[in-house]
C-alpha positions, -999 to 999 in steps of 0.1 A, spaced: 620 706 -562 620 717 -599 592 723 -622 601 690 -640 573 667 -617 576 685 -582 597 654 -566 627 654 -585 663 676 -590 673 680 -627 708 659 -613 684 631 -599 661 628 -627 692 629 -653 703 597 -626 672 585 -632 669 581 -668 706 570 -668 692 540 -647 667 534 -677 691 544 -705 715 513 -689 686 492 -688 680 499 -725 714 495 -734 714 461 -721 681 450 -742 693 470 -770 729 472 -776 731 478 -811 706 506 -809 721 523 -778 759 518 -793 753 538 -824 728 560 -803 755 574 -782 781 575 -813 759 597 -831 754 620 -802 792 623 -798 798 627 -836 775 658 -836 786 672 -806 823 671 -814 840 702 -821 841 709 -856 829 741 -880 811 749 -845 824 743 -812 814 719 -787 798 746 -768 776 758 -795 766 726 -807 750 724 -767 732 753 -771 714 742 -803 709 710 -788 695 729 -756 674 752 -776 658 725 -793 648 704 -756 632 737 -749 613 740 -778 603 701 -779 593 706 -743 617 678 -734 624 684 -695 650 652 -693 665 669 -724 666 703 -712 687 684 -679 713 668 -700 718 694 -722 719 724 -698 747 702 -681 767 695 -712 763 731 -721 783 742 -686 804 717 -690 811 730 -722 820 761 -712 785 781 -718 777 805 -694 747 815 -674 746 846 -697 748 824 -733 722 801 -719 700 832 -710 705 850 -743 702 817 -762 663 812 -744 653 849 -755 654 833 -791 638 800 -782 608 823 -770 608 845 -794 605 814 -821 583 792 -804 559 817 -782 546 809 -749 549 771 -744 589 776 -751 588 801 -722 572 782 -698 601 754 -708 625 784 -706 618 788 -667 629 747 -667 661 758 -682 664 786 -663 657 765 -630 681 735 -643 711 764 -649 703 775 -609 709 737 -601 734 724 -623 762 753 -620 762 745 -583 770 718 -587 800 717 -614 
């Protein structure tokens, strides 16, 4: 179990939302099209890598307090090529900018990292 609702892994709730993210995409085409062109536009390598670009992206679920974020993200970073250490260092900052409610959504991170490297 994960801190995300106590019944879910961070691989089954990304699942999850995928299963509503189709759904949309179905209703919404259009939307969702351009949705996911803009979210591989800025995370394309360019003036900063791929992998750094998931970091930011990370940082920013943890400061936004966005659990399904902090899933996708802390995957894409791995798969990126971040390691455990990046990710770690990266969440020192996110606490030191946004205090205590981006370290409790730190430990998230840190808990999805646990689960999602296992697994890659």
């Amino acid at each position: 179990m994960t801190a995300l609702n106590n019944k879910h892994s961070y691989a089954d709730q990304m699942k999850h939302v995928r299963s509503y993210t189709s759904k949309l995409s179905n209703a919404l085409p259009d939307v969702m099209k351009n949705f996911y062109a803009l979210s591989k536009a800025s995370s394309s390598d360019g003036a900063l890598d791929t992998k750094t670009k998931e970091l930011i992206a990370l940082a920013i679920a943890v400061a936004t307090h966005c659990d399904d974020c902090i899933a996708f993200h802390t995957s894409s970073a791995l798969k990126a090529g971040a390691t455990p250490e990046e990710i770690m260092e990266m969440l020192g900052v996110v606490v030191f900018m946004g205090g205590g409610p981006a370290l409790m959504y730190a430990t998230h991170a840190m808990e999805a990292v646990e689960e999602l490297q296992s697994s890659q």
